[in-house]
PDB file of N, CA, C and O in Angstrom:
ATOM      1  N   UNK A   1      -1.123 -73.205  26.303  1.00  0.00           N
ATOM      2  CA  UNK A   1      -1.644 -71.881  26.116  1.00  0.00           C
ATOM      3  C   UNK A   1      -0.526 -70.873  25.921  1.00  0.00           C
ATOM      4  O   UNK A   1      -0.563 -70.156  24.921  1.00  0.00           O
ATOM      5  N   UNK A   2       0.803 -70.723  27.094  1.00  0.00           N
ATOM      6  CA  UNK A   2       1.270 -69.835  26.753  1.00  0.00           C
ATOM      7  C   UNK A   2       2.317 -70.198  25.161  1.00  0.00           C
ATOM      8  O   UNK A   2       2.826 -69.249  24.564  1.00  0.00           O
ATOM      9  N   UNK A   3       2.450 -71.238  24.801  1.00  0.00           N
ATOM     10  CA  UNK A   3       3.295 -71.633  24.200  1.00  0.00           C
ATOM     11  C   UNK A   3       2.319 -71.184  22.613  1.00  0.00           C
ATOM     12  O   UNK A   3       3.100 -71.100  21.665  1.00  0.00           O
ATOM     13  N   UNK A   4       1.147 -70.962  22.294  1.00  0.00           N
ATOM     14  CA  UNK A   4       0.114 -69.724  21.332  1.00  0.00           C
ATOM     15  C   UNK A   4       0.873 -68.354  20.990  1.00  0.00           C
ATOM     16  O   UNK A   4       1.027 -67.769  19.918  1.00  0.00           O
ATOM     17  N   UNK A   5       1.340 -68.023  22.448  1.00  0.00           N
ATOM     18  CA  UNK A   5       1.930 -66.101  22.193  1.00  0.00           C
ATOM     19  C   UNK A   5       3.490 -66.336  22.228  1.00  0.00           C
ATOM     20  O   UNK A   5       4.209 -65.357  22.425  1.00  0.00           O
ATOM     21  N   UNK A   6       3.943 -67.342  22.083  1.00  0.00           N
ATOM     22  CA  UNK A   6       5.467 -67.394  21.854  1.00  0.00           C
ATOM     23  C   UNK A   6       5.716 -67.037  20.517  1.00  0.00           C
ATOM     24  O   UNK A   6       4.600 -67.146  20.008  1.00  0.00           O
ATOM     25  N   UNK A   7       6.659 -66.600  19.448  1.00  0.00           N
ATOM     26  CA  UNK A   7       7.062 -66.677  18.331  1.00  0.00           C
ATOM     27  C   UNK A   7       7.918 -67.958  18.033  1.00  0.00           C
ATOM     28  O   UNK A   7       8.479 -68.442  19.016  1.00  0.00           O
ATOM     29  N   UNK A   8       8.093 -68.546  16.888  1.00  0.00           N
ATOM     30  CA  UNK A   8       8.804 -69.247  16.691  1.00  0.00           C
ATOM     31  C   UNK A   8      10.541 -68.621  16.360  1.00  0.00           C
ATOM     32  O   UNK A   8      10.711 -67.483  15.923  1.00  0.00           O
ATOM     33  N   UNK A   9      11.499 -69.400  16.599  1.00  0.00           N
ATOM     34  CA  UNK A   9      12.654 -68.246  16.839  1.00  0.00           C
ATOM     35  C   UNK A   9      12.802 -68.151  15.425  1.00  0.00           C
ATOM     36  O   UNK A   9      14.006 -67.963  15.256  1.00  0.00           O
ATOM     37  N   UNK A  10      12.219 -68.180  14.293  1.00  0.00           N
ATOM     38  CA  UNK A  10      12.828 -67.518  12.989  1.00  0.00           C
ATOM     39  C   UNK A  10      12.401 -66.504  12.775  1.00  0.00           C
ATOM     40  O   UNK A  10      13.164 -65.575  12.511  1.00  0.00           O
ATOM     41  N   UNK A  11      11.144 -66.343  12.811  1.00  0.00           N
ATOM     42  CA  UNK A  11      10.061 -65.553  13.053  1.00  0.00           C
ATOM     43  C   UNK A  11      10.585 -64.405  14.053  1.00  0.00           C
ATOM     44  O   UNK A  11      10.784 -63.218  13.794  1.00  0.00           O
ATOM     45  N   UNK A  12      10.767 -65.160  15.382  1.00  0.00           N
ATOM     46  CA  UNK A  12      11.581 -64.040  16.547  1.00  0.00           C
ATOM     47  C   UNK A  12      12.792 -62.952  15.241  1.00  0.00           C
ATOM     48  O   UNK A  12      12.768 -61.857  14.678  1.00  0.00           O
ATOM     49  N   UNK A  13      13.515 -63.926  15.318  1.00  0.00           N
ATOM     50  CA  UNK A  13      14.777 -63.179  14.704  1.00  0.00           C
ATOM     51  C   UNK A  13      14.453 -62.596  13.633  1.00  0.00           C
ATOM     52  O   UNK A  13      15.395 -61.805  13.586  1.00  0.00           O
ATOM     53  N   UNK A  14      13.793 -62.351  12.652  1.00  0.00           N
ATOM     54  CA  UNK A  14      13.198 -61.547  11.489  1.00  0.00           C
ATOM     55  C   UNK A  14      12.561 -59.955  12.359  1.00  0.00           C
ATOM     56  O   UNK A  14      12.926 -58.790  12.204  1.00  0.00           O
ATOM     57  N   UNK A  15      11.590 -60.500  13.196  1.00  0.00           N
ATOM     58  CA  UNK A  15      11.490 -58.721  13.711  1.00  0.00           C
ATOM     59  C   UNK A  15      12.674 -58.425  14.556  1.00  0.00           C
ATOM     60  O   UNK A  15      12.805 -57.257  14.924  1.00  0.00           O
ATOM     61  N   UNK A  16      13.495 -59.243  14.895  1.00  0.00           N
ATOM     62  CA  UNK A  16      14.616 -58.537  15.933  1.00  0.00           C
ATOM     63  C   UNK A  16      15.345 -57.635  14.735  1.00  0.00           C
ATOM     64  O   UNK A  16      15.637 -56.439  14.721  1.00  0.00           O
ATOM     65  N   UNK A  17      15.552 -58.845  13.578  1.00  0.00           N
ATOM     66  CA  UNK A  17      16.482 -57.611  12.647  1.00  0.00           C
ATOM     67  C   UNK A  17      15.869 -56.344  12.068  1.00  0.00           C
ATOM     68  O   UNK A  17      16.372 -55.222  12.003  1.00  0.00           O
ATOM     69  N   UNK A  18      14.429 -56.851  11.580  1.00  0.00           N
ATOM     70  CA  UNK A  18      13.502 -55.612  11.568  1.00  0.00           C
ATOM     71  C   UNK A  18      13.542 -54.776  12.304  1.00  0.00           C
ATOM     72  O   UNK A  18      13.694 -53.669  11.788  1.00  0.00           O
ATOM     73  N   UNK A  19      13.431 -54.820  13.919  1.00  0.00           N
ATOM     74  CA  UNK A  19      13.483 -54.092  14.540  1.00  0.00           C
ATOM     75  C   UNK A  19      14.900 -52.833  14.956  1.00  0.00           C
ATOM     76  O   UNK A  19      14.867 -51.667  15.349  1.00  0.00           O
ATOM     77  N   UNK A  20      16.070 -53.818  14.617  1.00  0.00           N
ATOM     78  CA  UNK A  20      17.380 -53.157  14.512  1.00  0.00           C
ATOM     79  C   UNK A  20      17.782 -52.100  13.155  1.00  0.00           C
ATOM     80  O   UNK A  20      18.681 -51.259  13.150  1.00  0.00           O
ATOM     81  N   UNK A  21      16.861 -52.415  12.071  1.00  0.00           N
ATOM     82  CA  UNK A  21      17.014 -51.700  10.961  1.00  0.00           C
ATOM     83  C   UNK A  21      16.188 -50.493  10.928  1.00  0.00           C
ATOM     84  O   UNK A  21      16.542 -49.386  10.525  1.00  0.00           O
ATOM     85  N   UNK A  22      15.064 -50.826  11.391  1.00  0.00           N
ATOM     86  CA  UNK A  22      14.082 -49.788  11.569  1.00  0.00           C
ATOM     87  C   UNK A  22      14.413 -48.397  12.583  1.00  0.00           C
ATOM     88  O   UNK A  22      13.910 -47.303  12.324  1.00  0.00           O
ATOM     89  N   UNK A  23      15.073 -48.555  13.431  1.00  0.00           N
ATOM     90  CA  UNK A  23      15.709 -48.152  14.496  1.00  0.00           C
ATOM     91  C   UNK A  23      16.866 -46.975  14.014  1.00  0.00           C
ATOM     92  O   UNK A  23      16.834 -45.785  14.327  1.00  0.00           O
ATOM     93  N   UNK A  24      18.010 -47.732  13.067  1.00  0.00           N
ATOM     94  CA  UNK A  24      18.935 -47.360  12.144  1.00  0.00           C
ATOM     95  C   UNK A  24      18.122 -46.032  12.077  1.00  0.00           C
ATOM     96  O   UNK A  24      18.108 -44.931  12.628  1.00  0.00           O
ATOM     97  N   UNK A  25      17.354 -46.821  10.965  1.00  0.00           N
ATOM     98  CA  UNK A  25      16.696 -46.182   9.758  1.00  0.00           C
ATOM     99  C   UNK A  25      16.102 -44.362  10.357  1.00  0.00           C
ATOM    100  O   UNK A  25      16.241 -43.307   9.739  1.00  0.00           O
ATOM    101  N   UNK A  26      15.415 -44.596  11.805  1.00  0.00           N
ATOM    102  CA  UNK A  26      14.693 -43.723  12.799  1.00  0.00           C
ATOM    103  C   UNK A  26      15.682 -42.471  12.890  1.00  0.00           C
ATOM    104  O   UNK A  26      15.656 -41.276  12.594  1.00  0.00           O
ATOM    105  N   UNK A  27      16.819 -43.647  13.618  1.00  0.00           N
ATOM    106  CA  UNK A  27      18.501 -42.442  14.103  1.00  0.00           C
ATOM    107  C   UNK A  27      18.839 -41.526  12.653  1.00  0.00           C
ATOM    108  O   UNK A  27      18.555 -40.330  12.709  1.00  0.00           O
ATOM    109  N   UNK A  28      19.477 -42.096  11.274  1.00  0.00           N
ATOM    110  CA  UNK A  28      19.777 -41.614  10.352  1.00  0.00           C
ATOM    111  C   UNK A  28      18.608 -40.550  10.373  1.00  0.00           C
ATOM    112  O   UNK A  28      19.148 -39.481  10.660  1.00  0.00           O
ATOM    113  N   UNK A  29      17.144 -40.343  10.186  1.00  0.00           N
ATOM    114  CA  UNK A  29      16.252 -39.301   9.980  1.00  0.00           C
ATOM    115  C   UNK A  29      16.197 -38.074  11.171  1.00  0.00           C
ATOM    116  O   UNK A  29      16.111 -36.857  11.005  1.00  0.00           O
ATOM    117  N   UNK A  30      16.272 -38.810  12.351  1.00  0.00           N
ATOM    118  CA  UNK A  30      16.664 -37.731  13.158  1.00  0.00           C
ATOM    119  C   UNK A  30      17.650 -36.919  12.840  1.00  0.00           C
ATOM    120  O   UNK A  30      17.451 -35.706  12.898  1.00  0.00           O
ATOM    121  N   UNK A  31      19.622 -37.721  12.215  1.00  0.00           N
ATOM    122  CA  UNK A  31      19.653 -36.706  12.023  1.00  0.00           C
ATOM    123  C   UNK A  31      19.772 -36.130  10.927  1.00  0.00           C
ATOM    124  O   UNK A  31      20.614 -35.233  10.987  1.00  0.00           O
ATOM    125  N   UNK A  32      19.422 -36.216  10.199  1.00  0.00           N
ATOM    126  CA  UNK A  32      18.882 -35.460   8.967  1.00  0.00           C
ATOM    127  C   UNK A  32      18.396 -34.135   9.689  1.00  0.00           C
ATOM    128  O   UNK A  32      18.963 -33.049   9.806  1.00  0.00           O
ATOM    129  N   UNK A  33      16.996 -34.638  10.195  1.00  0.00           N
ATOM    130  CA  UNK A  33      15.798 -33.666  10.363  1.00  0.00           C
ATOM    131  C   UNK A  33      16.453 -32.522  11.724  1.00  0.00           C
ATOM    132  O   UNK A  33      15.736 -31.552  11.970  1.00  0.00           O
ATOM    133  N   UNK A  34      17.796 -32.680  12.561  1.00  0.00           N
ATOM    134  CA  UNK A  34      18.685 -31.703  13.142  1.00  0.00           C
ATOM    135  C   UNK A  34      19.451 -31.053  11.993  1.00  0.00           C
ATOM    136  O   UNK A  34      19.281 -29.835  12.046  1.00  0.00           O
ATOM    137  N   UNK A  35      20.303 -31.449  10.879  1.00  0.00           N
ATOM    138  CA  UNK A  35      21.057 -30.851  10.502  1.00  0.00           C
ATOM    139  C   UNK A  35      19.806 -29.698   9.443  1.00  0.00           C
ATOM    140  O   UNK A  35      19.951 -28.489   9.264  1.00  0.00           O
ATOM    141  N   UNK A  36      18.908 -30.386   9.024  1.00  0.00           N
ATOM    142  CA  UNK A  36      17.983 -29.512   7.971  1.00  0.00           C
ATOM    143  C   UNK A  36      17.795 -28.658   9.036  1.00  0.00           C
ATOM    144  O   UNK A  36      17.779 -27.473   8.702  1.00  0.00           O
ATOM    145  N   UNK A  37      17.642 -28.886  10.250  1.00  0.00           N
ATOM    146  CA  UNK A  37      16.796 -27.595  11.539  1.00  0.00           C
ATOM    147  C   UNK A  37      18.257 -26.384  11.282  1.00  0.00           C
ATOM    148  O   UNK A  37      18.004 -25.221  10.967  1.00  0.00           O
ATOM    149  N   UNK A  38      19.634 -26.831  11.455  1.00  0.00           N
ATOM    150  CA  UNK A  38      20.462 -25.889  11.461  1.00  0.00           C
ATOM    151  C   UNK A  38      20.472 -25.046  10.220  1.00  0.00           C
ATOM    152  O   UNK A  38      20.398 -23.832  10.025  1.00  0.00           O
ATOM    153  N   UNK A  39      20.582 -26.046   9.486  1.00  0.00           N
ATOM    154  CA  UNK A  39      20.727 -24.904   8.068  1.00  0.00           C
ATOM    155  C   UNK A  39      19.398 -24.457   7.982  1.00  0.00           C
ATOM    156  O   UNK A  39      19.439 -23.331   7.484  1.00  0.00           O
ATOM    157  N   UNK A  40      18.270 -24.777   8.216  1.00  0.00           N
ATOM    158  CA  UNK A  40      17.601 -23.256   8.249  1.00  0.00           C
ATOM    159  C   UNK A  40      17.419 -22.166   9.169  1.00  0.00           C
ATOM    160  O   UNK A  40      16.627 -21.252   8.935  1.00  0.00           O
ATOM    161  N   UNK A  41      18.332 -22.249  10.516  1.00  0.00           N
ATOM    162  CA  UNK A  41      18.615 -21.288  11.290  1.00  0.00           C
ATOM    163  C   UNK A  41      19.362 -20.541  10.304  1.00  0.00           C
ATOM    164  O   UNK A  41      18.952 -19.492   9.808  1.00  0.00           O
ATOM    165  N   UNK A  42      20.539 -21.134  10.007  1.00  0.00           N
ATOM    166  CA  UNK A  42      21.802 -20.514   9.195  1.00  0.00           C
ATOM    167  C   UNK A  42      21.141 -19.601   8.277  1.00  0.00           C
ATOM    168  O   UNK A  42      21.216 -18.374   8.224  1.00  0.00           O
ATOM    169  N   UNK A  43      20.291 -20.651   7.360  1.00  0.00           N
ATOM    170  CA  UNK A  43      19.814 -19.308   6.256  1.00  0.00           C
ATOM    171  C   UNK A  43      18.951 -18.112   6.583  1.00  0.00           C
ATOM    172  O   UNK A  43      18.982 -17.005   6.047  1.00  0.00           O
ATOM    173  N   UNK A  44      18.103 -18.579   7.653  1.00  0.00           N
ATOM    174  CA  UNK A  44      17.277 -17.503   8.778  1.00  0.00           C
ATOM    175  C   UNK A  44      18.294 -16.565   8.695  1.00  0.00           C
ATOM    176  O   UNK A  44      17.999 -15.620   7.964  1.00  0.00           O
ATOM    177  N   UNK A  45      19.544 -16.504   9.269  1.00  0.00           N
ATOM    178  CA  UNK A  45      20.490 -15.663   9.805  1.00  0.00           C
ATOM    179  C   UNK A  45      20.891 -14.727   8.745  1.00  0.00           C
ATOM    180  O   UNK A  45      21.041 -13.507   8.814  1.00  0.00           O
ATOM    181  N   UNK A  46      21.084 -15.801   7.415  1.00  0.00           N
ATOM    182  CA  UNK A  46      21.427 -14.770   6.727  1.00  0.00           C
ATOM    183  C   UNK A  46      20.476 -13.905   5.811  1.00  0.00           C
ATOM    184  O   UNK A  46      20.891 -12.876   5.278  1.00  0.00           O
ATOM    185  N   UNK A  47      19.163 -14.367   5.647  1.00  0.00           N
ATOM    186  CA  UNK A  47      17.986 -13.160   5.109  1.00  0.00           C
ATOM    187  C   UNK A  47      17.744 -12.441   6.302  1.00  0.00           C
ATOM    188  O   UNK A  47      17.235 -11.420   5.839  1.00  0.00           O
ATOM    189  N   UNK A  48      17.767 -12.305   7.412  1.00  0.00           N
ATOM    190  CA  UNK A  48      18.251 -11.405   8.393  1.00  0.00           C
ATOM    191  C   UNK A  48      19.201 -10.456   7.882  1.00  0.00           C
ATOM    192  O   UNK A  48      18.737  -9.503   7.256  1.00  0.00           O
ATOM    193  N   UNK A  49      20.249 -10.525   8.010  1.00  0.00           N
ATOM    194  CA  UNK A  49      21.544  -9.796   7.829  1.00  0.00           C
ATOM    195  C   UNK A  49      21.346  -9.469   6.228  1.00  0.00           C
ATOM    196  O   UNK A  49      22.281  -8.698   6.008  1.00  0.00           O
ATOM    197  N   UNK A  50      20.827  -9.593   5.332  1.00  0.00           N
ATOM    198  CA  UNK A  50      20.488  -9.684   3.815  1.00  0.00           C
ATOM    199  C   UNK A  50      19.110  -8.410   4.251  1.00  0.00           C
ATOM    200  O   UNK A  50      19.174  -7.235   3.888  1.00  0.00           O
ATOM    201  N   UNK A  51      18.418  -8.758   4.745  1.00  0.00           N
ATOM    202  CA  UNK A  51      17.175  -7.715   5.330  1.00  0.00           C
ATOM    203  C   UNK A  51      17.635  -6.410   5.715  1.00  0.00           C
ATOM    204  O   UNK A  51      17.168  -5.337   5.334  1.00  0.00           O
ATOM    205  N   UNK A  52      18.575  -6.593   6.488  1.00  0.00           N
ATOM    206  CA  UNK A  52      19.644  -5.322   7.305  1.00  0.00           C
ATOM    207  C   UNK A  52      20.447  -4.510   5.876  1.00  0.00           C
ATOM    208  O   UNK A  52      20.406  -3.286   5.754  1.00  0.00           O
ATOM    209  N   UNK A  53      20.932  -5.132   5.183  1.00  0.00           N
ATOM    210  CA  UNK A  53      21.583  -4.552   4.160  1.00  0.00           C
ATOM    211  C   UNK A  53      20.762  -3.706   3.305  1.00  0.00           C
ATOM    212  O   UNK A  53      21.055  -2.591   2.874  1.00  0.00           O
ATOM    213  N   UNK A  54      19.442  -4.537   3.070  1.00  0.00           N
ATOM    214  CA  UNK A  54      18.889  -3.969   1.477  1.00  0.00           C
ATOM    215  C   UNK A  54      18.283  -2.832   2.637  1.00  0.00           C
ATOM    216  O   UNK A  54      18.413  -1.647   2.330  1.00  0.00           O
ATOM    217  N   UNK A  55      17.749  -3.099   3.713  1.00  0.00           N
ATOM    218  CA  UNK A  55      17.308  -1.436   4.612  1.00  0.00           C
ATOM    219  C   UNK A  55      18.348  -0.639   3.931  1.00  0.00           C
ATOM    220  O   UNK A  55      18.121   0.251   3.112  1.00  0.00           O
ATOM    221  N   UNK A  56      19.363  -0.984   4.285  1.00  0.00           N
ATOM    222  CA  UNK A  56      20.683   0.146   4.443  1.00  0.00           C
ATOM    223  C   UNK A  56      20.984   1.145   3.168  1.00  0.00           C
ATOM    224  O   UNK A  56      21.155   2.335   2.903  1.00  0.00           O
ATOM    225  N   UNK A  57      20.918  -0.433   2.435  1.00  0.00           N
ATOM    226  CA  UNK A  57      20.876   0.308   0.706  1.00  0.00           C
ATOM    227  C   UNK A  57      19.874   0.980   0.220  1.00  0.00           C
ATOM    228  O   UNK A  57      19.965   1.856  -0.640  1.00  0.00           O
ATOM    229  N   UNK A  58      18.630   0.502   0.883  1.00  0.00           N
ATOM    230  CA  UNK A  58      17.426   1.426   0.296  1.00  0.00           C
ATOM    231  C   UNK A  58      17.500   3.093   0.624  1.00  0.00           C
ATOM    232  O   UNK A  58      17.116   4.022  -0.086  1.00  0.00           O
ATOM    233  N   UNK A  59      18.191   3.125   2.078  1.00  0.00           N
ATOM    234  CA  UNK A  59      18.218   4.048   2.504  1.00  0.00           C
ATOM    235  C   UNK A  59      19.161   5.639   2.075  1.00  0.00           C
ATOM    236  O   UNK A  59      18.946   6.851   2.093  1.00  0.00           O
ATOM    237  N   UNK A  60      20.320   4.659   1.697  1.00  0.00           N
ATOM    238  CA  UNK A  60      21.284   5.201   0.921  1.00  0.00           C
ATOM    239  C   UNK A  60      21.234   5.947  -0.496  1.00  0.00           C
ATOM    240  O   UNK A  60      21.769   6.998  -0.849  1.00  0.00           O
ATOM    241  N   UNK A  61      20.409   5.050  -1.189  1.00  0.00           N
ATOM    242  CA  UNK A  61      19.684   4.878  -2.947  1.00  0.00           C
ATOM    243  C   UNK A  61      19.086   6.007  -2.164  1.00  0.00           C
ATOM    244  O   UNK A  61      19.523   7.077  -2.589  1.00  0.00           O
ATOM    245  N   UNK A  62      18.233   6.154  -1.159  1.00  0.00           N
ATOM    246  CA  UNK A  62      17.167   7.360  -1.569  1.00  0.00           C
ATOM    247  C   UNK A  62      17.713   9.026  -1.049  1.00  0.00           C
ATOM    248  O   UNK A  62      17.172  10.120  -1.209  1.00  0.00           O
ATOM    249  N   UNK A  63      19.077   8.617  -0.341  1.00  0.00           N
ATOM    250  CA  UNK A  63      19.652   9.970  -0.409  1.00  0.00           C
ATOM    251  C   UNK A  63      21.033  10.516  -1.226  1.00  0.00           C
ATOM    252  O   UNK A  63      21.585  11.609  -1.352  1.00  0.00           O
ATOM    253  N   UNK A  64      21.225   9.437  -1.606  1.00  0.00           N
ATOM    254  CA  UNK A  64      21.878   9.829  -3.148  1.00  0.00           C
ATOM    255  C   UNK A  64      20.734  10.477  -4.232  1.00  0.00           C
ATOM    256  O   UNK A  64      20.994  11.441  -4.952  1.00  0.00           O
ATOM    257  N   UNK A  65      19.594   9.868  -4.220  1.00  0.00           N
ATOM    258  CA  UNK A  65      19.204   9.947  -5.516  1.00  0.00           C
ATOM    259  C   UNK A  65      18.002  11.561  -4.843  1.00  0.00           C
ATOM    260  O   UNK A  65      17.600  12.320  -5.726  1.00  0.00           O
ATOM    261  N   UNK A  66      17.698  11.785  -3.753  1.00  0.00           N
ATOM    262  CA  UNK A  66      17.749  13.392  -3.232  1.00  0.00           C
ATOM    263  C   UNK A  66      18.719  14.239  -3.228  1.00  0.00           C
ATOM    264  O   UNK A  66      18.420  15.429  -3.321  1.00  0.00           O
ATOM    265  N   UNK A  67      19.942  13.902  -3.136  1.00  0.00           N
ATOM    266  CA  UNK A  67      21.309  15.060  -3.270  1.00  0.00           C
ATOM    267  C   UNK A  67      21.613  15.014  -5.067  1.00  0.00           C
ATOM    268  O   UNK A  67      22.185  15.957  -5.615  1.00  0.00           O
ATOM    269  N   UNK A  68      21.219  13.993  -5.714  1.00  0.00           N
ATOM    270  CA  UNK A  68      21.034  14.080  -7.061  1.00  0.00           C
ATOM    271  C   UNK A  68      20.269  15.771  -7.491  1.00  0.00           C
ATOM    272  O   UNK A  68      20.896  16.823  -7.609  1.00  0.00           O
ATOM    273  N   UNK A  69      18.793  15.574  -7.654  1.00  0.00           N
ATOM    274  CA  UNK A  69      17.945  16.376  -7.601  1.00  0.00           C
ATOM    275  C   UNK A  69      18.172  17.724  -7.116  1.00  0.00           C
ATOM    276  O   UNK A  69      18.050  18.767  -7.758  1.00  0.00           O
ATOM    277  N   UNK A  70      18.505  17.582  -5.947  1.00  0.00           N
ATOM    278  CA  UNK A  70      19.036  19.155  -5.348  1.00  0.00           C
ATOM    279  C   UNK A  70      20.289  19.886  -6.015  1.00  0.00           C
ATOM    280  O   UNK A  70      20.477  21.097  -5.898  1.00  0.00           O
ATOM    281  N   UNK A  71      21.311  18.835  -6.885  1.00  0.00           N
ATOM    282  CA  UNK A  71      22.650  19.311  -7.688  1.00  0.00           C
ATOM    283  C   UNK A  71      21.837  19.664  -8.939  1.00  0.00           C
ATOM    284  O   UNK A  71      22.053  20.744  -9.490  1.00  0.00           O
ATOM    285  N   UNK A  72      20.893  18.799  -9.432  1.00  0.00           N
ATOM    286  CA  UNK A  72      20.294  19.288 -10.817  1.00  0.00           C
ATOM    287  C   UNK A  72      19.512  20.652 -10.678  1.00  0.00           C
ATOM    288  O   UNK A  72      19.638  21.681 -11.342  1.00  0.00           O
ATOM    289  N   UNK A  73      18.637  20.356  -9.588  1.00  0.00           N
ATOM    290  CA  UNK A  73      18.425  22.047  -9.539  1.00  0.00           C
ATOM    291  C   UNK A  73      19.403  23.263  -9.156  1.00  0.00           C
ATOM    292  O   UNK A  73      18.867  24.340  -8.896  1.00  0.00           O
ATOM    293  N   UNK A  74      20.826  23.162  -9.105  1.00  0.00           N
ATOM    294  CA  UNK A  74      21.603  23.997  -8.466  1.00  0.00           C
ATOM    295  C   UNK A  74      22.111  23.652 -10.001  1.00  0.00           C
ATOM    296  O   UNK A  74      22.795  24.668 -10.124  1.00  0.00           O
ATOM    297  N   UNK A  75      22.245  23.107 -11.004  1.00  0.00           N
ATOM    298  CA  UNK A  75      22.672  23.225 -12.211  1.00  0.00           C
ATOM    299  C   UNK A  75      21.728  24.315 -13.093  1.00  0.00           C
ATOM    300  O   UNK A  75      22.246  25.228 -13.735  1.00  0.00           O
ATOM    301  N   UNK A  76      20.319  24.099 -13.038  1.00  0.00           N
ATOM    302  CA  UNK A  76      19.591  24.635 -13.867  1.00  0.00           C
ATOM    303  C   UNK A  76      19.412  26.221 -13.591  1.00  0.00           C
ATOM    304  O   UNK A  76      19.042  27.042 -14.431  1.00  0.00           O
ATOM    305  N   UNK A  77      19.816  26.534 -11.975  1.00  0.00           N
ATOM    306  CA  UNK A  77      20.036  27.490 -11.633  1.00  0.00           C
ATOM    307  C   UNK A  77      20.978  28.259 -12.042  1.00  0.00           C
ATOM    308  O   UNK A  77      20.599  29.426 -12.141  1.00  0.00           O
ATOM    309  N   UNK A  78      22.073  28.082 -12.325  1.00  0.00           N
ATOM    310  CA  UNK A  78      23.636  28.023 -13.216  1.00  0.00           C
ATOM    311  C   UNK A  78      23.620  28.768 -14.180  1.00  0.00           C
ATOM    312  O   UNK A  78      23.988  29.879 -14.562  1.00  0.00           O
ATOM    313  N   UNK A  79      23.037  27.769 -14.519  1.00  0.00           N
ATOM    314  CA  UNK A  79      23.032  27.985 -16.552  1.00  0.00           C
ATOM    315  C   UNK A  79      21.842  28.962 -16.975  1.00  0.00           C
ATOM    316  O   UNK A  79      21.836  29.499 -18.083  1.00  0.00           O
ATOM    317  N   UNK A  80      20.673  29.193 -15.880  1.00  0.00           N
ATOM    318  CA  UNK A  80      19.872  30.087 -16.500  1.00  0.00           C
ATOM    319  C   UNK A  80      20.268  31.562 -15.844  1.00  0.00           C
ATOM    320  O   UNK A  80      19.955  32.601 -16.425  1.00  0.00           O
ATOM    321  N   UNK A  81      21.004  31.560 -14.544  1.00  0.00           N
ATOM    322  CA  UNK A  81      22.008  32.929 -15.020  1.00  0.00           C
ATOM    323  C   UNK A  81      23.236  33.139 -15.995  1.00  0.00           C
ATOM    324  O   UNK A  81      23.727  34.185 -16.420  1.00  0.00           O
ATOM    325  N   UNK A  82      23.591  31.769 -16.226  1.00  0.00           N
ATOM    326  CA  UNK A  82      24.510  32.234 -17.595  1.00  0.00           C
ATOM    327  C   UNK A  82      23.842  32.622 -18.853  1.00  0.00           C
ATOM    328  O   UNK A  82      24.448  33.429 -19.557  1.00  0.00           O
ATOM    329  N   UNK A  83      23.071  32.329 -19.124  1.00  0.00           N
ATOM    330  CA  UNK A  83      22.237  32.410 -20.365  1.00  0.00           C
ATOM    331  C   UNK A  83      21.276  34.005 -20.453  1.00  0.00           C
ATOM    332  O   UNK A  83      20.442  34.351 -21.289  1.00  0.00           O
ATOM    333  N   UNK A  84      21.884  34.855 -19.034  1.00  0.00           N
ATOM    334  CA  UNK A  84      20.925  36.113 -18.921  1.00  0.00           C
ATOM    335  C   UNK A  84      21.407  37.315 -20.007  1.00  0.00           C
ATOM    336  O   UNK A  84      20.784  38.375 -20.071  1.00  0.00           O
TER     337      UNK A  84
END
């Protein structure tokens, strides 16, 4: 009876190596699936800091382009007392 649930040892040794490759195979994806986890912290970090900038620039663009406006009207002001 018990000699039914034994493997024969070729048989044994085919899933042992199976089992050693598969294993490999497990470790290598782990780390894959750590280093992919870092680099998308990394890139997290940097559309963060990319987020922070274009704020900064938006912010900038819109008071340049108000001190623009306020010089053009201090131009048109100018020229239509020169023109009196």
């Amino acid at each position: 009876m018990q000699d039914d649930n034994k493997l024969d040892p070729a048989k044994k040794h085919r899933f042992q190596l199976e089992l050693l490759t598969k294993e490999a195979d497990e470790k290598k994806c782990a780390l894959k699936i750590a280093n992919l986890e870092i680099e998308q912290r990394q890139i997290q970090r940097k559309i963060d800091q990319l987020s922070v900038e274009l704020a900064q620039k938006q912010s900038e663009l819109k008071k340049e382009e108000n001190e623009r406006m306020m010089l053009q009207g201090e131009i048109r002001k100018i020229k239509r007392e020169l023109n009196r």
